[in-house]
Biopython code that builds the backbone (N, CA, C, O; Angstrom):
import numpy as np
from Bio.PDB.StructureBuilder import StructureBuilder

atoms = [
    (1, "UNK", "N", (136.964, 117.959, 148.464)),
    (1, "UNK", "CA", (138.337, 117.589, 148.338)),
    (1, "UNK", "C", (138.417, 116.423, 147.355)),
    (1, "UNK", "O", (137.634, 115.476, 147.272)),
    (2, "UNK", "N", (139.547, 116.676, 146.600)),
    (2, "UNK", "CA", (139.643, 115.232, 145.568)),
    (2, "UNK", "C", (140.739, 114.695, 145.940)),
    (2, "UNK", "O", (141.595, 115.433, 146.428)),
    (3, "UNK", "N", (140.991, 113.295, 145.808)),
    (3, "UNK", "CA", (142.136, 112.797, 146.110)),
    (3, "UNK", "C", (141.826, 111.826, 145.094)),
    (3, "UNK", "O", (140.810, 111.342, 144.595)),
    (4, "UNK", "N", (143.995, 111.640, 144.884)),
    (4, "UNK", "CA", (144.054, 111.360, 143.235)),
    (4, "UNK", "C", (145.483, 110.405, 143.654)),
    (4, "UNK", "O", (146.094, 110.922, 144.590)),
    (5, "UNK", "N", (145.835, 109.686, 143.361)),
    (5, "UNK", "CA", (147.511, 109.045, 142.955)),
    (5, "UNK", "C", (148.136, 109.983, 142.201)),
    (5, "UNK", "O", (147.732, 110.304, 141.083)),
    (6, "UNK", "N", (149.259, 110.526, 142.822)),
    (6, "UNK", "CA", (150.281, 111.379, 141.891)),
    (6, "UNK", "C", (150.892, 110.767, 140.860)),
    (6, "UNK", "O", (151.509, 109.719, 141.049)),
    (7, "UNK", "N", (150.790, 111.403, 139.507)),
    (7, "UNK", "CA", (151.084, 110.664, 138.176)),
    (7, "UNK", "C", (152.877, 110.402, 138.049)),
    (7, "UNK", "O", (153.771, 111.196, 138.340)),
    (8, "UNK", "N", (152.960, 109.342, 137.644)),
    (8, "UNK", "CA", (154.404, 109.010, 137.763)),
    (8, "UNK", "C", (155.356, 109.896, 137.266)),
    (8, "UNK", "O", (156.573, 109.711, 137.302)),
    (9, "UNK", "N", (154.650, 111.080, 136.697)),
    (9, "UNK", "CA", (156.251, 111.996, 136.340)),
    (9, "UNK", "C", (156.046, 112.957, 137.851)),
    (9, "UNK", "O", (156.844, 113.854, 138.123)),
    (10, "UNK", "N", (155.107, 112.684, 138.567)),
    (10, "UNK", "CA", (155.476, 113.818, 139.977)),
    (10, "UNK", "C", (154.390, 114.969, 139.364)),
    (10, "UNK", "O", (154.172, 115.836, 140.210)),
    (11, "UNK", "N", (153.659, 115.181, 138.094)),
    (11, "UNK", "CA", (153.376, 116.483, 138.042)),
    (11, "UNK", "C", (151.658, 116.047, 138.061)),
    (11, "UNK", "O", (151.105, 114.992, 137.751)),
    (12, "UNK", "N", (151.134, 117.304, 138.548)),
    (12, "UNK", "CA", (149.677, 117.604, 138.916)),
    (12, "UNK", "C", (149.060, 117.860, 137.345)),
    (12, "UNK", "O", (148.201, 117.123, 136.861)),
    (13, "UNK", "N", (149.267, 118.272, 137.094)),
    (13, "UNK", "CA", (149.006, 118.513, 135.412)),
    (13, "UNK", "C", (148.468, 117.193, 135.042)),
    (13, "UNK", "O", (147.338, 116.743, 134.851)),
    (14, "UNK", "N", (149.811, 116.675, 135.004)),
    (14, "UNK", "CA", (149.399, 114.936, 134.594)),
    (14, "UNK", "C", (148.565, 113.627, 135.197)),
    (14, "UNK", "O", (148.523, 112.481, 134.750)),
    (15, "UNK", "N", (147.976, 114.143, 136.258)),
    (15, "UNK", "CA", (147.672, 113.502, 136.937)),
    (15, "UNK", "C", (146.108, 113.009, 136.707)),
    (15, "UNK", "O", (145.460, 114.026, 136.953)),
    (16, "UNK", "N", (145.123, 111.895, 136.337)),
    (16, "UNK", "CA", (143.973, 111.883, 136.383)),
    (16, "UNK", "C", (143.340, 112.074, 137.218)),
    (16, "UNK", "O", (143.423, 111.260, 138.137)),
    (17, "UNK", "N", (142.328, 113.282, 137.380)),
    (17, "UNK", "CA", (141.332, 113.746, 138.078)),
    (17, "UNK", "C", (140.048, 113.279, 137.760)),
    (17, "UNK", "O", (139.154, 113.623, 138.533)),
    (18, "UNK", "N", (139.732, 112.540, 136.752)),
    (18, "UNK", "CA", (138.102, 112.101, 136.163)),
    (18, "UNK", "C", (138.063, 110.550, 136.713)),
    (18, "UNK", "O", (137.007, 109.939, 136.553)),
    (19, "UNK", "N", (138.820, 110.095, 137.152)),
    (19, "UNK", "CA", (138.776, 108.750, 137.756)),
    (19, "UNK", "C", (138.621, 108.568, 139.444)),
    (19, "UNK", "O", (139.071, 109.576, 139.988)),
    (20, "UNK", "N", (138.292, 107.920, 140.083)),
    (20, "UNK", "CA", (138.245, 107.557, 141.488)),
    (20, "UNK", "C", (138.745, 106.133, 141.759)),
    (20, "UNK", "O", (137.977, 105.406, 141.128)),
    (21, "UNK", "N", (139.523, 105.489, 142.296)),
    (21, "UNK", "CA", (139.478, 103.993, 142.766)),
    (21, "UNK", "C", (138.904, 103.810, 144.048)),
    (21, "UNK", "O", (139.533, 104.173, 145.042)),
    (22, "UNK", "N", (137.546, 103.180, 144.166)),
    (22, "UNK", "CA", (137.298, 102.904, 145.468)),
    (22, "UNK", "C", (137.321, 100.846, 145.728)),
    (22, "UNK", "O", (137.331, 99.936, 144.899)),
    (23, "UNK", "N", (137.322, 100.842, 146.697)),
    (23, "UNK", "CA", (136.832, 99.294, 147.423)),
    (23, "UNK", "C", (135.196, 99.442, 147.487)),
    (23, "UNK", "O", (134.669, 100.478, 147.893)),
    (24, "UNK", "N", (134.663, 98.623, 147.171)),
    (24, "UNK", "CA", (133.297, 97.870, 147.438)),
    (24, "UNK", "C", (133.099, 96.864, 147.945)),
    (24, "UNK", "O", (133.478, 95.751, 147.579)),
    (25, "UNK", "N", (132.268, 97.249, 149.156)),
    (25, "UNK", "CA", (132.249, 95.492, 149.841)),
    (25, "UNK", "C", (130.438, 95.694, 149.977)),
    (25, "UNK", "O", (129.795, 96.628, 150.456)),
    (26, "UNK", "N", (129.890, 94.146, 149.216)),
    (26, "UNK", "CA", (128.293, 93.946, 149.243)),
    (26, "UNK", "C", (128.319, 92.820, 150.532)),
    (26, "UNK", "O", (129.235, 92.088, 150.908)),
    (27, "UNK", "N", (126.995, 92.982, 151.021)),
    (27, "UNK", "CA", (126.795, 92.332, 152.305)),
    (27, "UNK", "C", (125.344, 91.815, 152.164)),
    (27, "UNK", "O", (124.551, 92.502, 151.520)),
    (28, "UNK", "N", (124.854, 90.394, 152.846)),
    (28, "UNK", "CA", (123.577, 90.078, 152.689)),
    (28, "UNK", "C", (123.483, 89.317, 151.444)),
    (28, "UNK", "O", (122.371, 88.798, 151.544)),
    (29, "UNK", "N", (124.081, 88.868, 150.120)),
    (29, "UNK", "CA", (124.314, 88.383, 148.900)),
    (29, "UNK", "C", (124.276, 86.533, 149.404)),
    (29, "UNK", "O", (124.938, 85.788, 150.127)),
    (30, "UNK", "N", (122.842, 86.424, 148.336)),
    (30, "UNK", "CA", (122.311, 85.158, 148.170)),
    (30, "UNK", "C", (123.630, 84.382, 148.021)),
    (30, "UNK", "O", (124.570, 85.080, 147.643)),
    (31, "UNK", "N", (123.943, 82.850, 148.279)),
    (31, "UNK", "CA", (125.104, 82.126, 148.087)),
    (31, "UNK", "C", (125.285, 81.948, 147.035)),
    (31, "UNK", "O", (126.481, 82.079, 146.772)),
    (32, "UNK", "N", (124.477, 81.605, 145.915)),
    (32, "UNK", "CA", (124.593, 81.626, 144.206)),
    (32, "UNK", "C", (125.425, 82.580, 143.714)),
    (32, "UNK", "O", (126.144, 82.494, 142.719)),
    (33, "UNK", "N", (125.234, 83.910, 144.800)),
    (33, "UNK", "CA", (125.531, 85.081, 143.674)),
    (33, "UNK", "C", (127.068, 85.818, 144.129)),
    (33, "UNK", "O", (127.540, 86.888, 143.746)),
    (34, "UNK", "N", (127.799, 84.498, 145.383)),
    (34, "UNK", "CA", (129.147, 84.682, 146.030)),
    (34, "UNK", "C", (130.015, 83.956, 145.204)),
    (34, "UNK", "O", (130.668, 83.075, 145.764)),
    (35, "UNK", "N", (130.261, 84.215, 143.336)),
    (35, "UNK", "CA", (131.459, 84.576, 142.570)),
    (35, "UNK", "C", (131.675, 85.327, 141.587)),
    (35, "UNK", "O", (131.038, 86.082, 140.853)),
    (36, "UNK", "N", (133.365, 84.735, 141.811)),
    (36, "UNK", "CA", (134.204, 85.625, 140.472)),
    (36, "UNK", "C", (133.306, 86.537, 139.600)),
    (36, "UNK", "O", (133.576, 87.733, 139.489)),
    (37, "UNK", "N", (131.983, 85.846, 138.831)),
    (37, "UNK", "CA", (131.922, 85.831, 137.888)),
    (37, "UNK", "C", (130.878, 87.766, 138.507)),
    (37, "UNK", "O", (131.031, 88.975, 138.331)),
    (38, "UNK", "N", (130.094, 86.998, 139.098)),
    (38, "UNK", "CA", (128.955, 88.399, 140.013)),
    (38, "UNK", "C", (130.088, 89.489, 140.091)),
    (38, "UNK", "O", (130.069, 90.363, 139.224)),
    (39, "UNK", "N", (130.751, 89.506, 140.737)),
    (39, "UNK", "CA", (131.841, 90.705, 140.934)),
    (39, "UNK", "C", (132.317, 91.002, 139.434)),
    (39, "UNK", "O", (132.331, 92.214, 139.220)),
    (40, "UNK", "N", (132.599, 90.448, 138.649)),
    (40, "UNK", "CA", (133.306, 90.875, 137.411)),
    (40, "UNK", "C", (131.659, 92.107, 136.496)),
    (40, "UNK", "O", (131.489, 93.202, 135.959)),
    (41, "UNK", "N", (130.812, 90.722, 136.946)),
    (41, "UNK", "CA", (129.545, 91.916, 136.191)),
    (41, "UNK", "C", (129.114, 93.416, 136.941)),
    (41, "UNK", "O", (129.027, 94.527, 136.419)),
    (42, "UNK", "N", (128.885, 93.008, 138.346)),
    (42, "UNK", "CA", (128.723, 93.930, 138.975)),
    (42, "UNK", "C", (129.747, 95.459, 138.856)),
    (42, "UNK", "O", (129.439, 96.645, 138.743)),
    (43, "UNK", "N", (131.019, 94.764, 138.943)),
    (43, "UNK", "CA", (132.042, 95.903, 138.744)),
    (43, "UNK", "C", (131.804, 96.747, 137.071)),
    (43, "UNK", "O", (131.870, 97.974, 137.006)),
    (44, "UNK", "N", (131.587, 96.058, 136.068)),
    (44, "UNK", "CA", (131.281, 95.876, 134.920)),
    (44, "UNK", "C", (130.636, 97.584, 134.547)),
    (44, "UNK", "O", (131.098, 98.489, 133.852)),
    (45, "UNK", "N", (129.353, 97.470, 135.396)),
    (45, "UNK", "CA", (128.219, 97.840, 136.018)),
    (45, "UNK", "C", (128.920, 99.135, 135.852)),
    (45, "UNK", "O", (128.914, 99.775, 134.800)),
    (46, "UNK", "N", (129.608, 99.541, 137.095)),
    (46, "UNK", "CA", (130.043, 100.501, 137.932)),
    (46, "UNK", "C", (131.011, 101.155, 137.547)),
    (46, "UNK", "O", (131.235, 102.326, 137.854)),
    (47, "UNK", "N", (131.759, 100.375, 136.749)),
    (47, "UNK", "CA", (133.212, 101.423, 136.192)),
    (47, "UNK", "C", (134.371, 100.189, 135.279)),
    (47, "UNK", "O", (133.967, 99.447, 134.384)),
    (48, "UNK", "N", (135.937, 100.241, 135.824)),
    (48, "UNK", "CA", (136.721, 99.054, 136.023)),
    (48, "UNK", "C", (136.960, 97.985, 137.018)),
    (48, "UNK", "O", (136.923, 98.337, 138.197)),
    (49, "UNK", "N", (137.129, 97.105, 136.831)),
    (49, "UNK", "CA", (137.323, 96.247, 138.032)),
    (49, "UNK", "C", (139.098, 96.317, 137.733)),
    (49, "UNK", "O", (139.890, 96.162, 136.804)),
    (50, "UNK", "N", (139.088, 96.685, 139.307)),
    (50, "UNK", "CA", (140.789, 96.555, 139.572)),
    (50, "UNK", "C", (141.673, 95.318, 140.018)),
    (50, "UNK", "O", (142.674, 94.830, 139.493)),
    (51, "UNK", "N", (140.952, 94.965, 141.189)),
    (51, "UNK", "CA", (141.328, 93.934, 141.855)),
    (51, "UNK", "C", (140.368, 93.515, 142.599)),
    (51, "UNK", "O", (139.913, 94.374, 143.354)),
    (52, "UNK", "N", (139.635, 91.918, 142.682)),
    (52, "UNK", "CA", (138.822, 91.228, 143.503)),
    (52, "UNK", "C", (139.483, 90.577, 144.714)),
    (52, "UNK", "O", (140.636, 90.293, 144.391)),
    (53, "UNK", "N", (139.182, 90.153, 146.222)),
    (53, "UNK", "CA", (139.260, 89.616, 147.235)),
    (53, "UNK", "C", (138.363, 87.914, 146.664)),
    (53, "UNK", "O", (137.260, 87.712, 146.157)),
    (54, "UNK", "N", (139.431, 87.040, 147.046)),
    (54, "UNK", "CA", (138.727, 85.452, 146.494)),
    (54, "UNK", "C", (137.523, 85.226, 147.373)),
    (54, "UNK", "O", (137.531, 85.223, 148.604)),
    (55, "UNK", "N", (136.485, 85.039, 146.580)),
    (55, "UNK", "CA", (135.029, 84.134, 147.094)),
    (55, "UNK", "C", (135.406, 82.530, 147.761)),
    (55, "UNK", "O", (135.361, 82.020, 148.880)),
    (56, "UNK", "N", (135.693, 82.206, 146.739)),
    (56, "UNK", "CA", (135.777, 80.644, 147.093)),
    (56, "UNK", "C", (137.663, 80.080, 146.862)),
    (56, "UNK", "O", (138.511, 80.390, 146.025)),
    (57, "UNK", "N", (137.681, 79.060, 148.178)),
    (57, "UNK", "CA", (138.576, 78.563, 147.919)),
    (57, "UNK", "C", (138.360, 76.817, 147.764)),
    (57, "UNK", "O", (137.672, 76.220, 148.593)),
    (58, "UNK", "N", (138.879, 76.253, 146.870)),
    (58, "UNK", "CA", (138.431, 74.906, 146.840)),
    (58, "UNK", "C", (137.255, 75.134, 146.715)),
    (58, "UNK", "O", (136.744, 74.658, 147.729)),
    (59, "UNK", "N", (136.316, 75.662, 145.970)),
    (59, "UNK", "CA", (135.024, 75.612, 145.915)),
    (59, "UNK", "C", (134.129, 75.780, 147.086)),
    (59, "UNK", "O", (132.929, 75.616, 146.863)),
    (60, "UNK", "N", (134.544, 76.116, 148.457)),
    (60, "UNK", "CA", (133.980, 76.600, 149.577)),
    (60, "UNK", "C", (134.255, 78.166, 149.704)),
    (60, "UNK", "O", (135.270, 78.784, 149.379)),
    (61, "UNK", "N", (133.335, 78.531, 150.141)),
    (61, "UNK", "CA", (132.834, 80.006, 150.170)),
    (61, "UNK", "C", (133.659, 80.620, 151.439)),
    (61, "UNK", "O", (133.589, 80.191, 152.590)),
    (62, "UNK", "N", (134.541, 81.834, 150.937)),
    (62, "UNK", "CA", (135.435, 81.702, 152.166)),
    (62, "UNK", "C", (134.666, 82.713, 153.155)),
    (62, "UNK", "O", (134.392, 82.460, 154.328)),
    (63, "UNK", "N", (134.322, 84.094, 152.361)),
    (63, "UNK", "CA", (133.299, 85.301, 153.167)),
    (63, "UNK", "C", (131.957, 85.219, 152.583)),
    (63, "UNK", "O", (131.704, 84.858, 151.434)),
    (64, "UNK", "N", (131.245, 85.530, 153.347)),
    (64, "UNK", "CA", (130.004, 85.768, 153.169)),
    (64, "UNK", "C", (129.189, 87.223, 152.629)),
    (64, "UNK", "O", (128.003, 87.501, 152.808)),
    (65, "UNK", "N", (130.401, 88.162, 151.802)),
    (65, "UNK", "CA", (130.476, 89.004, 151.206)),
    (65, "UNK", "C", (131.564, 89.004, 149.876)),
    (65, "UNK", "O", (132.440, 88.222, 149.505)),
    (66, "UNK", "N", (131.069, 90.209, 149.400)),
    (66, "UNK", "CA", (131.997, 90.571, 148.219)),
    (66, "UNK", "C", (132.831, 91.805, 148.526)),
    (66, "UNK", "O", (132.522, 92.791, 149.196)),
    (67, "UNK", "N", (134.233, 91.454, 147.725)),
    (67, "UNK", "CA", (135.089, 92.589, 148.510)),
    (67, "UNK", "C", (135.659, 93.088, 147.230)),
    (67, "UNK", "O", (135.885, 92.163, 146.449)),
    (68, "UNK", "N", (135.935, 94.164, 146.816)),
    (68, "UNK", "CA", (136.251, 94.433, 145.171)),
    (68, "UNK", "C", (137.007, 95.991, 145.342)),
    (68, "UNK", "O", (136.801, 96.873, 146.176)),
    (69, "UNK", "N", (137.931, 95.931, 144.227)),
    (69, "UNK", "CA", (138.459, 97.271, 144.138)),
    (69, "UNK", "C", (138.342, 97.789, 142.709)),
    (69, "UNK", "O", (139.103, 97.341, 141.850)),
    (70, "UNK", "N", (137.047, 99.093, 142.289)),
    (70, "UNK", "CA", (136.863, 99.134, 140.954)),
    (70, "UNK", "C", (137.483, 100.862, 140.847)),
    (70, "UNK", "O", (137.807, 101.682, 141.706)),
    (71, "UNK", "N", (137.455, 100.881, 139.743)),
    (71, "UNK", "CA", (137.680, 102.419, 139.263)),
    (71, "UNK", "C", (136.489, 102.991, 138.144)),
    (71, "UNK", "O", (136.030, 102.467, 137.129)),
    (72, "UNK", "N", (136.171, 104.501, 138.910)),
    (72, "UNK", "CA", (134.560, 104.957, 138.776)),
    (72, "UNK", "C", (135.055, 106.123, 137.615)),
    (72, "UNK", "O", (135.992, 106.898, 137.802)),
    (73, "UNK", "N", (134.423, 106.082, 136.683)),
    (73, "UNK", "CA", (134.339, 107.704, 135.668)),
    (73, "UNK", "C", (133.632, 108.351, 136.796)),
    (73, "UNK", "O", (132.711, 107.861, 137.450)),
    (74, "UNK", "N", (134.287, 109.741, 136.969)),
    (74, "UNK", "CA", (133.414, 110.853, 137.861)),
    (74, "UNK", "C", (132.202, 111.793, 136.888)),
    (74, "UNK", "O", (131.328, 112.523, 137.356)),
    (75, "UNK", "N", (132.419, 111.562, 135.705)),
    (75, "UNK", "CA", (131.626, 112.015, 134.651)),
    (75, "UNK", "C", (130.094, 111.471, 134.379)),
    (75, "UNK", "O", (129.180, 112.038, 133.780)),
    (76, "UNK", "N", (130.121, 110.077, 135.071)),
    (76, "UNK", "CA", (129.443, 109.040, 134.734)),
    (76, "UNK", "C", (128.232, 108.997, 136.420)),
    (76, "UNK", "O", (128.569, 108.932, 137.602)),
    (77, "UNK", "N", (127.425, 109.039, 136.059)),
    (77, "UNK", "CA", (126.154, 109.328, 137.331)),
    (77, "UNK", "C", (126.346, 107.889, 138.425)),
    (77, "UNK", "O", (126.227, 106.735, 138.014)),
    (78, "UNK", "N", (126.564, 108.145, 139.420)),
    (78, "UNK", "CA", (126.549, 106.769, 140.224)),
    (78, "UNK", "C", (125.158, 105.863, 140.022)),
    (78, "UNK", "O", (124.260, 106.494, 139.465)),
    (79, "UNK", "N", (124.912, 104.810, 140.300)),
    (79, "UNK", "CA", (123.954, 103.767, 140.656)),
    (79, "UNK", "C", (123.635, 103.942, 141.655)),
    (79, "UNK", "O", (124.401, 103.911, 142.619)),
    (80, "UNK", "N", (122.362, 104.188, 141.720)),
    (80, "UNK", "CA", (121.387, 104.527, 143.167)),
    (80, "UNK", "C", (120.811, 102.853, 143.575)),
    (80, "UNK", "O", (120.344, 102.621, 144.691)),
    (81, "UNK", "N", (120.897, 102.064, 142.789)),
    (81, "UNK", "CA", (120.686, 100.830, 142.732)),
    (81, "UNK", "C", (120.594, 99.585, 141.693)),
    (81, "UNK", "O", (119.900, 99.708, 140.683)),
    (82, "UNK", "N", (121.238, 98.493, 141.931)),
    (82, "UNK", "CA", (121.609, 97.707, 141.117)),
    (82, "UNK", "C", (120.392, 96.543, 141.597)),
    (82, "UNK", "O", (120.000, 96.395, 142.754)),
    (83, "UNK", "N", (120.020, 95.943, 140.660)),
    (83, "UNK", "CA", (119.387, 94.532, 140.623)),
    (83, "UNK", "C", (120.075, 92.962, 140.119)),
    (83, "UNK", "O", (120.346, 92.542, 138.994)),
    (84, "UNK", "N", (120.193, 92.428, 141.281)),
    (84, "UNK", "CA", (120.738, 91.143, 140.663)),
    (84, "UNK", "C", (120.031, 89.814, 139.943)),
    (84, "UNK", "O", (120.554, 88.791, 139.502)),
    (85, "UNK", "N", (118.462, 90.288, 140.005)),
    (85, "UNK", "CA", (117.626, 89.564, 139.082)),
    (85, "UNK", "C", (117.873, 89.525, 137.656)),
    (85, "UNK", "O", (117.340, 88.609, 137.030)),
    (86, "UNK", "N", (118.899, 90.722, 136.771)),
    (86, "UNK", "CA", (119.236, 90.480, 135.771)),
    (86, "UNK", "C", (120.411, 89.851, 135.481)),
    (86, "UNK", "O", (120.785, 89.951, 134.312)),
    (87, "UNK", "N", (120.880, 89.421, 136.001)),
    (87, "UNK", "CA", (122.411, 88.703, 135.769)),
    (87, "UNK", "C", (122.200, 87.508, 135.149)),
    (87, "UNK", "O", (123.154, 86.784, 134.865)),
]
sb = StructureBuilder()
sb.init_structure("model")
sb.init_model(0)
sb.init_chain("A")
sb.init_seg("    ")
for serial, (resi, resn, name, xyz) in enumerate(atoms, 1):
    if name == "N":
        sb.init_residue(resn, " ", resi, " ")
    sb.init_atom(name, np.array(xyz, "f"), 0.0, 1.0, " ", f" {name:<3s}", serial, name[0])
structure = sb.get_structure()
């Protein structure tokens, strides 16, 4: 089954089918690697970044995860695994 946002004229035709928007949430992530900046690469990585959930407020770490909403090419092979030693 695919599920898609209906394209603003209402028609299926028009509608993008090669895209996905999912949420990503990483768990277990060293404290160094809880910002903005990690999520912008990571998403980078993976597709578009849509919309991020804030890391830090006042410079204190609010979750102890990353919470992200990216958009995936379905054309494009997923990541079986990412390394954050290259960042």
């Amino acid at each position: 089954m695919m599920v898609a946002p209906l394209s603003e004229d209402g028609k299926w035709e028009s509608t993008d089918l090669m895209t996905i928007d999912i949420w990503v949430e990483t768990m277990g992530m060293p404290p160094p690697f809880l910002t903005k900046k990690c999520i912008e690469q990571m998403a980078k990585r993976m597709g578009t970044l849509i919309q991020a959930n804030e890391v830090r407020k006042n410079g204190v770490v609010v979750n102890h995860y990353l919470h992200f909403h990216v958009r995936l090419k379905l054309v494009v092979p997923l990541l079986a695994r990412v390394s954050l030693l290259y960042y």
